[in-house]
Structures are given as C-alpha cells and as structure tokens.
C-alpha positions as CSV (number, residue, x, y, z in Angstrom):
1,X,187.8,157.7,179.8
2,X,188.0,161.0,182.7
3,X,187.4,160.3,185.9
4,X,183.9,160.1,186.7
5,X,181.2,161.6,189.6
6,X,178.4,159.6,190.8
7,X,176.6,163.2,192.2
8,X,173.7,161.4,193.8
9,X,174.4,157.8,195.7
10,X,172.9,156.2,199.1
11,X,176.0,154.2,199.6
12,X,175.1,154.9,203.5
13,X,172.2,153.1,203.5
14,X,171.7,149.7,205.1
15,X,171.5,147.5,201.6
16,X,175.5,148.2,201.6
17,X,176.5,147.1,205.1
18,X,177.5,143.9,204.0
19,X,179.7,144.7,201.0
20,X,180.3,148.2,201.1
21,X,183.9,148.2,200.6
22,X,183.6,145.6,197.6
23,X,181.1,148.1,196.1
24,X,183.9,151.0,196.5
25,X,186.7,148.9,194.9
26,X,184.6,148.3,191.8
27,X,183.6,151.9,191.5
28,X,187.4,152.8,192.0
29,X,188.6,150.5,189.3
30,X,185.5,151.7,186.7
31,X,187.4,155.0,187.1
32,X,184.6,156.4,189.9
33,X,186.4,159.2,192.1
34,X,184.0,160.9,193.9
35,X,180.6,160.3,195.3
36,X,178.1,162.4,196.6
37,X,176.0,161.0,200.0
38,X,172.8,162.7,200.3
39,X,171.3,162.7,203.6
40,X,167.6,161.8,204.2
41,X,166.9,161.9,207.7
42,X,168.7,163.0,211.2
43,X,168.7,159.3,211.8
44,X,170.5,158.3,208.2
45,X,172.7,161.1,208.7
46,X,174.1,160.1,212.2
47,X,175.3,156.9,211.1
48,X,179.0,156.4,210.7
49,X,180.3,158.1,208.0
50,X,182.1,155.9,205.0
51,X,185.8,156.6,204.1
52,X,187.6,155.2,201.2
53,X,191.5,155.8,200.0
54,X,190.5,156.3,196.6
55,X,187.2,157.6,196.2
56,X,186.3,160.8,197.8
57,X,182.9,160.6,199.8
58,X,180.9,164.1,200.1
59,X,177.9,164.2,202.2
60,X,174.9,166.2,202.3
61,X,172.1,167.3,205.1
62,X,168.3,167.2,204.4
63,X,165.2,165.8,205.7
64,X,163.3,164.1,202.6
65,X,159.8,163.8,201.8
66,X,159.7,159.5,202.3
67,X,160.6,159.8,205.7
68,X,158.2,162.7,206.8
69,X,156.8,160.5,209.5
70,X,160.5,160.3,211.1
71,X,160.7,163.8,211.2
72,X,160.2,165.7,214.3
73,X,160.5,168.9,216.0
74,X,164.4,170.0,216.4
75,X,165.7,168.0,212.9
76,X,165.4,171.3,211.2
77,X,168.0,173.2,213.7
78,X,170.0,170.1,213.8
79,X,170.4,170.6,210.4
80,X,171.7,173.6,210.7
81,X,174.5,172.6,213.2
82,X,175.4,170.2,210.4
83,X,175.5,172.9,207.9
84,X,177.2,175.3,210.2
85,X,180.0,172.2,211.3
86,X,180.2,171.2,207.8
87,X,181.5,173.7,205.4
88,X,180.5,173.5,201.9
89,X,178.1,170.7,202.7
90,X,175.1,171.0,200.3
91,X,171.4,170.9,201.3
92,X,169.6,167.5,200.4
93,X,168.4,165.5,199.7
94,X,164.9,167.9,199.9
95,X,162.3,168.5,197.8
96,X,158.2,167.4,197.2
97,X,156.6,163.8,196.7
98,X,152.8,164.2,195.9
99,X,153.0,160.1,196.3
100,X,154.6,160.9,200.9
101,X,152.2,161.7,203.3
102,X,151.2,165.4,204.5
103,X,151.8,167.6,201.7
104,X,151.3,170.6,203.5
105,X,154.0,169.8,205.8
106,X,156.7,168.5,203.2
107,X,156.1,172.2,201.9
108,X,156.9,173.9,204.8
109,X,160.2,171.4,205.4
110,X,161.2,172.0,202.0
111,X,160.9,176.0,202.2
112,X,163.0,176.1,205.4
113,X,165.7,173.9,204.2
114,X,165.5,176.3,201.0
115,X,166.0,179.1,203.3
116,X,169.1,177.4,204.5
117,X,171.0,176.6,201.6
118,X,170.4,180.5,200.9
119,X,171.9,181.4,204.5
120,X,175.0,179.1,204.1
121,X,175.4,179.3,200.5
122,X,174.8,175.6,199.6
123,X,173.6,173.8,196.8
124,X,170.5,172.2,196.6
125,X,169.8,168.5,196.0
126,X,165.8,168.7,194.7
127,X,163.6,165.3,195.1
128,X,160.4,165.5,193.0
129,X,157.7,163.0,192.2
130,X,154.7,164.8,190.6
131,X,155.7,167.8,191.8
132,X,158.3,169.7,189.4
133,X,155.5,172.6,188.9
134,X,155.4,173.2,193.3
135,X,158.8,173.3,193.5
136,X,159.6,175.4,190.7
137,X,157.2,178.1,192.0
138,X,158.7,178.0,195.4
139,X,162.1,178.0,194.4
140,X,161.2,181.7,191.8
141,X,159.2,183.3,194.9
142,X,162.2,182.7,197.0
143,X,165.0,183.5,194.6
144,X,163.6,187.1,194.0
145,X,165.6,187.7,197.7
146,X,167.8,184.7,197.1
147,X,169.5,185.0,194.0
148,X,172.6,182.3,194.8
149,X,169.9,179.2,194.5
150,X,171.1,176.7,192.8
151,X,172.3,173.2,193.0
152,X,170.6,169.6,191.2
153,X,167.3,168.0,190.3
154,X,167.8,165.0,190.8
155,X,167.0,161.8,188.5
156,X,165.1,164.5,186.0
157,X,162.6,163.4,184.1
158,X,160.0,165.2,182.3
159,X,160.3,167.3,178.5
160,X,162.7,169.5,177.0
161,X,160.5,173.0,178.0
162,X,160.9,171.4,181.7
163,X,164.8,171.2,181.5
164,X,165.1,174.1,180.0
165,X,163.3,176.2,182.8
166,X,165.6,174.2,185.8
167,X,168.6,174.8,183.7
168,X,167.6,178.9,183.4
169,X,167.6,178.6,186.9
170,X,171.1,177.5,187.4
171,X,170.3,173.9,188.3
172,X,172.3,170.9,186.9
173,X,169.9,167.9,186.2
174,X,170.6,164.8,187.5
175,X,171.0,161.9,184.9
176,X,170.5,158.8,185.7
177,X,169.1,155.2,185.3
178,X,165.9,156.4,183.5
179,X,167.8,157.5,180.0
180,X,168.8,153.6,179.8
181,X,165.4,152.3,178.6
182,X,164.4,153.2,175.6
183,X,160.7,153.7,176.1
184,X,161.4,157.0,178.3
185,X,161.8,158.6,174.9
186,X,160.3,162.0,176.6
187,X,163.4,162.3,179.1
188,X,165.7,161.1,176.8
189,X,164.6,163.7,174.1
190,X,165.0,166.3,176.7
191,X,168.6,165.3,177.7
192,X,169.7,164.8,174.3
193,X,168.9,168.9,173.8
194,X,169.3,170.5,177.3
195,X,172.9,172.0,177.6
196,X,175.2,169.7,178.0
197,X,177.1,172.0,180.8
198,X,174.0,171.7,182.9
199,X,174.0,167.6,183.4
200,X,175.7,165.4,185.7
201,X,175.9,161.6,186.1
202,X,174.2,159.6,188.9
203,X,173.0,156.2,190.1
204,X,170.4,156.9,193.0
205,X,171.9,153.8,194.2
206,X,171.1,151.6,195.7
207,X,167.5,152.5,193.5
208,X,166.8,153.4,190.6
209,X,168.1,150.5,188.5
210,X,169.8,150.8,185.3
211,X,168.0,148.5,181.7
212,X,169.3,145.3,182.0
213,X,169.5,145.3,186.0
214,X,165.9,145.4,187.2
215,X,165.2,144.2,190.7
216,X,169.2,144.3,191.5
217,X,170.3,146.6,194.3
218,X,172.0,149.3,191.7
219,X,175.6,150.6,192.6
220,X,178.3,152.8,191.5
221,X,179.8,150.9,189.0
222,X,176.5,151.4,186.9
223,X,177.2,154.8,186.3
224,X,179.2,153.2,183.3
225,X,176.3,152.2,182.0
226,X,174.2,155.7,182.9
227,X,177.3,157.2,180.7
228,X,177.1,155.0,177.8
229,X,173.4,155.8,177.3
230,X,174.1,159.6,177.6
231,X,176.7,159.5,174.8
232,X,174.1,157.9,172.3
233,X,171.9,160.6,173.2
234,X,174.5,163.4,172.3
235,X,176.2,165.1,169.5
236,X,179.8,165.7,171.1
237,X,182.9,163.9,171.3
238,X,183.4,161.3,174.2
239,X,186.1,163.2,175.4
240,X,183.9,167.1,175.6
241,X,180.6,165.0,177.6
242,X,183.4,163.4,179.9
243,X,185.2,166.8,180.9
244,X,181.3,169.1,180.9
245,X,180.1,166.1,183.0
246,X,182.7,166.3,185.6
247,X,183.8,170.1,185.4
248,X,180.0,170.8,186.1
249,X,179.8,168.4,189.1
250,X,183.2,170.1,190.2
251,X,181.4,173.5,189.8
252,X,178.2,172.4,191.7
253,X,179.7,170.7,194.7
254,X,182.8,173.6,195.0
255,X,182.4,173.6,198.5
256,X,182.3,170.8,199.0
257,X,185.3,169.8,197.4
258,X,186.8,172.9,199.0
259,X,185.8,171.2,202.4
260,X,187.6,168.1,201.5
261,X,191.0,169.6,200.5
262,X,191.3,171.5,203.9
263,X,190.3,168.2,205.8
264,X,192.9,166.4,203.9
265,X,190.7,164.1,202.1
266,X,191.6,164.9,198.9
C-alpha cells in the first residue's frame, strides 16, 4: 500500500491531549505520512502546534461556522497575518452551516476568507451542512474575477450531478467516514462515478466516525478503513486509487508542502 494523506484531521483539538503522540504512532505505522490541520477559530489556531518525526503536520487558517459566537472583530485580519507568515497555508476550515447561528454573518465570514485565499493563492477547505447550493453560488459570482479558486469540500455528501459541479470547479471532494455505511447509497453512488483524480481521503477526526466505530473518538488510523470502502466503490486497480489519491492531495496542498520543504520539515 502508497503512503497515505489524511487531508482533513483535528488532531489539535482537546480530545487528543492525552494520547496524542500514541495516535501519531499508529497513523505512522498504518503507512499515514501527512496530515492536514484545519483551523477553526483564532483561539484553536493559537494553540501549540503538533510536531511528529514521521508524519508531516500541515496546518490551515479559517474561522468556521460552529464557532461564530467566538468570533470577533480583528479574527479576520489576524487571519491574514497567518496567511501572510505562513506560506502556502491554505484557507479553512470555512464554509456555511444552515444548522450555526447567524446566517447572515457566516456569509459575510465566509466571502472574506474567499477573498483571501484569492489574494494569497490558497486552497480552500469548504464546510457545508445544508448549504452546498449558497456556497456554490458564491464561490461562481466570485470566481468570474478569481479564477485560481479551488481547494476541498470537505466530507461530501450529496449525488453524482452535485460532485460533478464541485469537481468542474476544480475542487477535490473530501471522502471520508460517510462512504463506510452502506445505507448512504446516494454519496457512495456519487463517489463511485466522480473522477477519481478529484477525491482525497479523510477522517474529520476526531468526528465523523467510521461503520463499525460509532460513538468512538475517530483517528487517523481509520483512514484505513475510509480507504477500503473507496476501493469497493471503484473500478481501478489498488495500486491507480492509491497514487490519484495521494498525487491529488500533493497537487491541492502544493504549497503547502512547498512551505514544509523550505522549513525543513520534510
């Protein structure tokens, strides 16, 4: 099996302070090598950041929708110092949550941070929770000026015609947990015949549990299992999903990566 990216992981957040390191040591052995860290909130994203020897940690800058009440006036220029003091650092986690509080003003938050990762040249990592249809119009009005848009929708779900128009965008979807359990047959449809150069692996840990491991704190290492389920859903070899899966997340998070290599953490 190729090495493997967990795009989309809260490995920062407080479930992991007690075993965080034994949760990177199993991720490292399943053959994990990089993670993606999204960040949530200024507050999340001020927190120590986590090294490991053999798995490469990437972070990201956003304010999401759940935390709209810790949001306040200056977190959208300190996210910019981030951006501008982190090179290649993508934009998220962002997006629109018709289940948060003050819709109005997650739609304003969400079209400034747009109009950042369009200034710096960063990927976008997209939340949505009954909201796929808002953020695909905002994301066409602004790309008539901002053409480089592009990054992941995170833990997609929804049909075929749906993956279609994110991947015609130049967004990767996100797969994760949902395609284990058989009864999201919609999703798992719609993976099975969106292109497989436009997917990449994640957990959403320490949510989004995998079948078999409800009401567990999900980790890395269950991006074996996230894996397993794709490659019953598609046609190719084992060997073609593995190197589309992590040439695309390679191809997503570029500058990231690039960042990483300079620093001398890769």
């Amino acid at each position: 099996m190729s090495y493997l990216f967990d795009t989309h992981c809260h490995l920062d957040f407080e479930d992991f302070d007690a075993d965080r390191a034994e949760v990177l040591e199993r991720a490292a052995q399943a053959g994990i090598r990089t993670i993606m860290i999204p960040g949530v909130s200024r507050k999340q994203s001020q927190r120590e950041q986590v090294h490991h020897h053999e798995v490469l940690l990437l972070y990201g800058f956003g304010l999401h929708p759940y935390f709209i009440d810790q949001h306040c006036a200056g977190d959208l220029d300190w996210i910019g110092e981030q951006l501008d003091a982190h090179p290649g650092a993508p934009v998220g986690e962002i997006g629109l949550d018709a289940t948060c509080a003050d819709y109005k003003l997650q739609q304003k938050l969400f079209r400034d941070q747009v109009q950042f990762a369009a200034d710096f040249q960063r990927p976008l990592i997209l939340h949505h929770r009954n909201s796929q249809a808002d953020l695909l119009e905002i994301i066409r009005s602004m790309r008539d000026q901002l053409p480089a848009l592009a990054g992941v929708l995170h833990a997609f779900s929804g049909s075929a015609e749906q993956a279609q128009q994110w991947q015609e965008l130049g967004f990767k979807l996100g797969v994760g947990g949902t395609i284990t359990y058989e009864r999201a047959s919609k999703t798992r449809d719609a993976i099975a015949r969106s292109k497989l150069n436009g997917l990449v692996l994640e957990t959403d840990a320490p949510d989004m549990p995998v079948c078999g491991h409800q009401g567990q704190r999900n980790e890395p290492l269950r991006l074996l299992e996230v894996r397993k389920s794709l490659l019953g859903l598609r046609s190719e070899s084992e060997n073609e999903v593995d190197a589309a899966l992590w040439e695309g997340s390679q191809e997503v998070f570029a500058g990231a990566f690039a960042s990483a290599e300079r620093s001398g953490r890769r």
